[in-house]
C-alpha positions as YAML, in Angstrom:
chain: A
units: angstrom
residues:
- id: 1
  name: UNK
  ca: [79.35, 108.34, 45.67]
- id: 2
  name: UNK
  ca: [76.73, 109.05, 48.40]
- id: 3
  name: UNK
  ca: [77.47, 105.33, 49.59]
- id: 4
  name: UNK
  ca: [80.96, 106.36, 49.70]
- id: 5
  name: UNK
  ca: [80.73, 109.49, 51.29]
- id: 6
  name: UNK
  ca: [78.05, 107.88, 53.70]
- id: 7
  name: UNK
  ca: [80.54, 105.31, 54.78]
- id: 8
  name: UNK
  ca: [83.10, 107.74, 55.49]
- id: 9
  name: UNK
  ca: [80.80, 109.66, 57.44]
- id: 10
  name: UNK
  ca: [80.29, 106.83, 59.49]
- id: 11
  name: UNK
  ca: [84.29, 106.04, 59.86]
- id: 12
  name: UNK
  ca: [84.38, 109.90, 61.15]
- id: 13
  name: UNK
  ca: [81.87, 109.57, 64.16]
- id: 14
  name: UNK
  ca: [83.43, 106.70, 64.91]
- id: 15
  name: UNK
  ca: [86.50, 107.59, 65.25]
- id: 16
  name: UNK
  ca: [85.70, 110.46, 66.88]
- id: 17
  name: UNK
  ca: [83.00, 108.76, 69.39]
- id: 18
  name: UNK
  ca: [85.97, 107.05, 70.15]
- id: 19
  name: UNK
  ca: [88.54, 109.58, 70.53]
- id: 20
  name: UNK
  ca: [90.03, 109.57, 73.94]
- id: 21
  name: UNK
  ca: [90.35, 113.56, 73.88]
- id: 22
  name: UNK
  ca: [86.58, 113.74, 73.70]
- id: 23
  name: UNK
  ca: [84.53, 114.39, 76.01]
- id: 24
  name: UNK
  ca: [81.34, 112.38, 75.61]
- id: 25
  name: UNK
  ca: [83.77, 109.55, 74.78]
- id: 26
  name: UNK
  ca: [85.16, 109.53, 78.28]
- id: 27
  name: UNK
  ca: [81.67, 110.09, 79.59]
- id: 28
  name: UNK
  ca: [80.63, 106.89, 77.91]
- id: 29
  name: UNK
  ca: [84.11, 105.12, 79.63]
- id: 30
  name: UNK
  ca: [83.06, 106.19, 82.73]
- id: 31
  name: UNK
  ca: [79.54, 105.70, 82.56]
- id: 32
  name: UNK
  ca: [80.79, 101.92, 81.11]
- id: 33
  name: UNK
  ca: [83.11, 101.46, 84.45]
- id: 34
  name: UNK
  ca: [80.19, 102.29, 86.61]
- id: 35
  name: UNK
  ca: [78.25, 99.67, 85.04]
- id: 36
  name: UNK
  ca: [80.55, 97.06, 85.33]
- id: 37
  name: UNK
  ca: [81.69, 98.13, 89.06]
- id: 38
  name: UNK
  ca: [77.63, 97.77, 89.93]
- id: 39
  name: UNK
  ca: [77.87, 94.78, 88.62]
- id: 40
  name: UNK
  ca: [80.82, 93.27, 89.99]
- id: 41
  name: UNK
  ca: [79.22, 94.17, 93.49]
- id: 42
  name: UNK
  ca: [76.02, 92.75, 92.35]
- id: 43
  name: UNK
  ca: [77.14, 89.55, 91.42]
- id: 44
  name: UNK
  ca: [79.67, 89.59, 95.47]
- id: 45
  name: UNK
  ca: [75.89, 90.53, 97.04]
- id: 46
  name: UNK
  ca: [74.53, 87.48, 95.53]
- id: 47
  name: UNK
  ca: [77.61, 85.13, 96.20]
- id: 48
  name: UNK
  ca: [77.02, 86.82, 99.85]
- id: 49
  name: UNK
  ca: [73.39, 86.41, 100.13]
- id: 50
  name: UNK
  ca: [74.05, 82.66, 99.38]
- id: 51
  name: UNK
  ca: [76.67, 82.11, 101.58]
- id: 52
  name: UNK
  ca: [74.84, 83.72, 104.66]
- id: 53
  name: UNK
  ca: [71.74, 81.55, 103.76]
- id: 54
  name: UNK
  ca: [73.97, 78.15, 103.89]
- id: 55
  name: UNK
  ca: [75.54, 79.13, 107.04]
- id: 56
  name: UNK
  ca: [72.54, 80.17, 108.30]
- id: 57
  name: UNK
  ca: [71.44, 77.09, 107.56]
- id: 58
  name: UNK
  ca: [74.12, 74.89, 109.23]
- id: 59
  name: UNK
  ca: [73.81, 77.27, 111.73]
- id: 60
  name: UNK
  ca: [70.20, 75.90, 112.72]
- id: 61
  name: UNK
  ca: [70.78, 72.48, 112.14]
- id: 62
  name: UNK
  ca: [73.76, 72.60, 114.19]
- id: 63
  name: UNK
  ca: [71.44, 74.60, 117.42]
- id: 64
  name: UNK
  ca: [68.87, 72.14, 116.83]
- id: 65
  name: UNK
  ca: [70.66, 68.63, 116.98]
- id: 66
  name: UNK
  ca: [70.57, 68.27, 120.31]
- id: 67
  name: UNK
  ca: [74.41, 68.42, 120.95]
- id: 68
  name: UNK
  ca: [76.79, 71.14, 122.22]
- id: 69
  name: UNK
  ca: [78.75, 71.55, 118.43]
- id: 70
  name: UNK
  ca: [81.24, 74.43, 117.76]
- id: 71
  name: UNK
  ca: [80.33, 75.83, 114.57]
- id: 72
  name: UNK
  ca: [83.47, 76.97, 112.54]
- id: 73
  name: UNK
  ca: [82.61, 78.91, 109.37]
- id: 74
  name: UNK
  ca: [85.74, 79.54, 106.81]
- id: 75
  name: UNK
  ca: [85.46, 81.08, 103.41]
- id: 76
  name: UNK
  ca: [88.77, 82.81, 104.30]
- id: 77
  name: UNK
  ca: [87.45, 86.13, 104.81]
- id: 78
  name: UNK
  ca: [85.92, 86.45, 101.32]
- id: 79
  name: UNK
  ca: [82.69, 87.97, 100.17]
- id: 80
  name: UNK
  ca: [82.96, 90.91, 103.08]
- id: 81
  name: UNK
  ca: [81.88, 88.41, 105.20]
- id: 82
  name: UNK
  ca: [82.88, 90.55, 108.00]
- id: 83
  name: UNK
  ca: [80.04, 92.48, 107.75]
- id: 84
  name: UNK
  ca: [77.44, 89.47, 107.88]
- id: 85
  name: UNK
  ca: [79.31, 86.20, 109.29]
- id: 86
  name: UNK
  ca: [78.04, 87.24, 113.01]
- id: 87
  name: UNK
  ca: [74.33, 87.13, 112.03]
- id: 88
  name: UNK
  ca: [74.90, 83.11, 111.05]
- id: 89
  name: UNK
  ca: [75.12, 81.99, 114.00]
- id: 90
  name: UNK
  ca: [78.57, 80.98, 113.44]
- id: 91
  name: UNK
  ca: [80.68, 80.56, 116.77]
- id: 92
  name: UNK
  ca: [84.07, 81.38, 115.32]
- id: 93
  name: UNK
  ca: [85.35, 82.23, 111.59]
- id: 94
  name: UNK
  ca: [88.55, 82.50, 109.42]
- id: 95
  name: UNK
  ca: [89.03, 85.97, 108.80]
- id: 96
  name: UNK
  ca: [92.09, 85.46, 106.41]
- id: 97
  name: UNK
  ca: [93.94, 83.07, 104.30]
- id: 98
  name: UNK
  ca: [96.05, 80.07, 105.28]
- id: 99
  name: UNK
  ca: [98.52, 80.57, 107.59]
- id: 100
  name: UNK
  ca: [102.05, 78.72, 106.86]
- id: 101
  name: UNK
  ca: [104.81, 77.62, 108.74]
- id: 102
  name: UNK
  ca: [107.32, 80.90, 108.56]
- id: 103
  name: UNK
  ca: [107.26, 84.34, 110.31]
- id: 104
  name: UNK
  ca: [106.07, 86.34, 106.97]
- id: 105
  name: UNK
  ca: [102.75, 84.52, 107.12]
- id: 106
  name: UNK
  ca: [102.18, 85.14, 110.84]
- id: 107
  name: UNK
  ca: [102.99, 88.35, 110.66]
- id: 108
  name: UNK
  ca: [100.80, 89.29, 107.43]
- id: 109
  name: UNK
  ca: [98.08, 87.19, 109.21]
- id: 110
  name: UNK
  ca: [98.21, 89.61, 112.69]
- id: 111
  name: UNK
  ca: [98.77, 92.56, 110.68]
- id: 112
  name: UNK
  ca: [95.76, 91.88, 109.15]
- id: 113
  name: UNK
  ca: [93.41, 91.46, 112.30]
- id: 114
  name: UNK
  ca: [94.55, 95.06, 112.96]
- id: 115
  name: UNK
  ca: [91.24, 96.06, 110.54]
- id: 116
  name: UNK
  ca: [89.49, 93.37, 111.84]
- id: 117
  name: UNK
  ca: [89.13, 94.43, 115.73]
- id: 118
  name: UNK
  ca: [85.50, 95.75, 115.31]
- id: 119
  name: UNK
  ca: [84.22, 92.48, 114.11]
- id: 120
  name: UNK
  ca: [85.59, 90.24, 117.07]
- id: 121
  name: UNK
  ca: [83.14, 89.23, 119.48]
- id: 122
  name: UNK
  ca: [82.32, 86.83, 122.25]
- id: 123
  name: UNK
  ca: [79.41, 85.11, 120.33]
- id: 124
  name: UNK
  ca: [81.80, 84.79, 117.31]
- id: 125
  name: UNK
  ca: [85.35, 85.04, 117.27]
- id: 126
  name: UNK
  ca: [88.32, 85.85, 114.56]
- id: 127
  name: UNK
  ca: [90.11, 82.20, 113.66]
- id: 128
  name: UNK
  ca: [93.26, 83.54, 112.83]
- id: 129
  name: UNK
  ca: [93.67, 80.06, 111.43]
- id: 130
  name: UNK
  ca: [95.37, 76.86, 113.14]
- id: 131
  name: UNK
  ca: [98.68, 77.37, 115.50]
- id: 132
  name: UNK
  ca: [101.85, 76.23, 113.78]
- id: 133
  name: UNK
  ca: [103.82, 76.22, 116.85]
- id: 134
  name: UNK
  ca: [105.94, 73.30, 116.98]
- id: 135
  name: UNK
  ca: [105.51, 71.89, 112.76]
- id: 136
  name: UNK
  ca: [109.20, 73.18, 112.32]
- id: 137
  name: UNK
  ca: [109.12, 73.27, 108.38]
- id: 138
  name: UNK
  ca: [107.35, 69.98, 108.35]
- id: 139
  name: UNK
  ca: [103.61, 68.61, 107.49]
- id: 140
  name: UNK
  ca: [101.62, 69.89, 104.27]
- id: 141
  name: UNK
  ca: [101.74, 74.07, 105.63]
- id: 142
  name: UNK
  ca: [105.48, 74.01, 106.90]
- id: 143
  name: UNK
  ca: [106.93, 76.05, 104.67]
- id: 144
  name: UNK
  ca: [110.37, 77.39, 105.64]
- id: 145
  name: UNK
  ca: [109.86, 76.84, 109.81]
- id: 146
  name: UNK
  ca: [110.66, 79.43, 112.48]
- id: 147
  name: UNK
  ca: [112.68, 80.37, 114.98]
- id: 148
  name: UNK
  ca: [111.77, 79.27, 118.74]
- id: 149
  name: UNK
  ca: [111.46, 83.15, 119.38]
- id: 150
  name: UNK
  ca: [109.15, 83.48, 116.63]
- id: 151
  name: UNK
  ca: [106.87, 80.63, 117.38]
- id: 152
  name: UNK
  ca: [106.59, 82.34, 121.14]
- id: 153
  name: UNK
  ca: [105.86, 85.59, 119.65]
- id: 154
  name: UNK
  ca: [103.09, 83.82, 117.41]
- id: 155
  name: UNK
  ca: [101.90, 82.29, 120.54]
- id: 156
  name: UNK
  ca: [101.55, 85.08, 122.08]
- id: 157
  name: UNK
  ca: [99.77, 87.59, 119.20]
- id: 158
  name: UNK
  ca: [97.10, 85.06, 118.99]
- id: 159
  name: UNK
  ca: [96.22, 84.66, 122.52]
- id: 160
  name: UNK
  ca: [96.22, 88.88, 122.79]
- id: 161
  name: UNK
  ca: [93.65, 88.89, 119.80]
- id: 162
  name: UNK
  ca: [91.96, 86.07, 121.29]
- id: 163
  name: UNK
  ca: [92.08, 83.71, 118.46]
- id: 164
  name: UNK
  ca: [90.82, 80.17, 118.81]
- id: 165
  name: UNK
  ca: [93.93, 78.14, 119.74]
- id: 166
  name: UNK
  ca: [94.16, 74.67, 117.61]
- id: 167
  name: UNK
  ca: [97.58, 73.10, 117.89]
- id: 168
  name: UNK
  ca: [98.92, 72.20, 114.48]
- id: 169
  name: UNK
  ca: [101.99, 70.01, 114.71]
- id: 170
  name: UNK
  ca: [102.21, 67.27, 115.24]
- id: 171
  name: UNK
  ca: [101.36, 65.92, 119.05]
- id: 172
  name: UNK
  ca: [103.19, 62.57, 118.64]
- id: 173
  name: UNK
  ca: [106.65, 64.32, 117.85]
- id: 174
  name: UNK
  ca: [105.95, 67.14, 120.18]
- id: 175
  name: UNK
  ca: [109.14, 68.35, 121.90]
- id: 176
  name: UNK
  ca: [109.40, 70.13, 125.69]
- id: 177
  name: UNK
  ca: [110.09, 73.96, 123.99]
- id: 178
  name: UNK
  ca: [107.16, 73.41, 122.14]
- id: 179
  name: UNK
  ca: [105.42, 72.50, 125.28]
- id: 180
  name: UNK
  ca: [106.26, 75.08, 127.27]
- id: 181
  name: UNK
  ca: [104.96, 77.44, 124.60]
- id: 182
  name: UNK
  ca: [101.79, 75.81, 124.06]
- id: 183
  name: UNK
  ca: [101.07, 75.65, 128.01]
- id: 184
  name: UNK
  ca: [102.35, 79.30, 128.55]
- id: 185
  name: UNK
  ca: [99.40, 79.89, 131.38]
- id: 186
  name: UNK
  ca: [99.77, 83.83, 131.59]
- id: 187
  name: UNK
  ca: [99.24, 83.99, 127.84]
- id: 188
  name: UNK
  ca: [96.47, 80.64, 127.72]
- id: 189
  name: UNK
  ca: [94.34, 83.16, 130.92]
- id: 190
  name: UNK
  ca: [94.50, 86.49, 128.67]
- id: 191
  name: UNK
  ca: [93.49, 84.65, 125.13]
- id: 192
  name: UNK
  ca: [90.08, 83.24, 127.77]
- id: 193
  name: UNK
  ca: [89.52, 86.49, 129.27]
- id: 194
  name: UNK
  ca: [85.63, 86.60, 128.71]
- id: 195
  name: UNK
  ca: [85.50, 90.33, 127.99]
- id: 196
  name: UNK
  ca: [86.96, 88.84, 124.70]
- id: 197
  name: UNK
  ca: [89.07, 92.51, 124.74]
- id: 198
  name: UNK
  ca: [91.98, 92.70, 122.27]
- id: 199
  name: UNK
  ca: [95.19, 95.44, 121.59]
- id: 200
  name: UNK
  ca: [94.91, 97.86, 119.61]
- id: 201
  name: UNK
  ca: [97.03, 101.09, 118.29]
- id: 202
  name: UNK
  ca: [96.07, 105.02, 118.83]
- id: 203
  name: UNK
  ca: [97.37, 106.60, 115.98]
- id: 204
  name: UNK
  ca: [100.75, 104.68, 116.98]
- id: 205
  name: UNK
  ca: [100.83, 106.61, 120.10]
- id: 206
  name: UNK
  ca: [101.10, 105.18, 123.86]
- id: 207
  name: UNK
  ca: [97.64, 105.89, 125.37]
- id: 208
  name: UNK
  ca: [99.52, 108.45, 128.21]
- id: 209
  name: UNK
  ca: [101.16, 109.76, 125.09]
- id: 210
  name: UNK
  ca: [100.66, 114.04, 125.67]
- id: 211
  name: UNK
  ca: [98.95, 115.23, 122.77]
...
């Protein structure tokens, strides 16, 4: 009987330790989430702390070989590496996924460099990823194609957030509209500008906006 009545005893606290109406049972939830949210951002620290150490790493070998190398770092903006891919030494670095050949990609891509403005700078830039000016739904990212007003305006958001410019279709089959965007001068002169300065919106007011 006491066995019994022990048992049930048991099935009782239980149950009620593990009642969602009571209280010390959502303490121990949230006390449970907090572990495993310290955790999860233990275990991106470490995955960070080793990636800064390897590109670190590169980073030296690269200054040290002698040579004038460009040092690209990509982990596609994973890791918050915004807030430690500067101190590697790295000269440029992909601050987002893949970009693909259609206007919803480019324009999730520049939307996104919108929260990235305070971690451009002249010693190491935001890749926005390769240019697909030109691919016209062809080669392994051309996914859909664009328009020839689209590719211009892709052109041109790059060069005003001054992101490294890498021509992505295919040079061979290059055409003259293609060209003529990728040699766009005015556009080429503010993506160099050495002040490395990019747009940016004031709580989507003009600047001479009255307040």
């Amino acid at each position: 009987m006491s066995s019994k009545t022990h048992t049930k005893q048991q099935l009782n606290d239980y149950a009620n330790q593990h009642n969602p109406n009571n209280k010390a049972c959502k303490a121990n939830k949230s006390n449970k989430a907090k572990m495993r949210s310290k955790k999860r951002k233990e275990r991106v620290d470490n995955v960070a702390d080793l990636e800064w150490f390897c590109y670190k790493r590169m980073s030296l070998a690269l200054a040290n070989c002698g040579r004038d190398i460009l040092f690209s770092a990509c982990n596609w903006g994973a890791d918050e590496s915004k807030n430690w891919m500067k101190s590697t030494g790295a000269h440029i670095w992909r601050m987002s996924g893949d970009v693909f050949d259609n206007w919803q990609s480019i324009s999730d891509i520049y939307s996104q460099q919108i929260e990235m403005l305070p971690y451009n700078s002249t010693s190491c830039f935001n890749d926005m990823d390769m240019l697909v000016v030109g691919m016209n739904g062809k080669g392994n990212v051309g996914l859909g194609g664009c328009t020839e007003e689209e590719y211009k305006t892709h052109f041109a958001m790059w060069c005003l957030f001054g992101s490294p410019l890498m021509i992505g279709c295919d040079i061979r089959m290059v055409d003259e509209k293609t060209l003529s965007i990728l040699k766009n001068k005015g556009l080429i002169d503010i993506c160099l500008d050495g002040r490395g300065c990019q747009p940016y919106k004031v709580d989507g007011r003009c600047l001479d906006a009255p307040s």
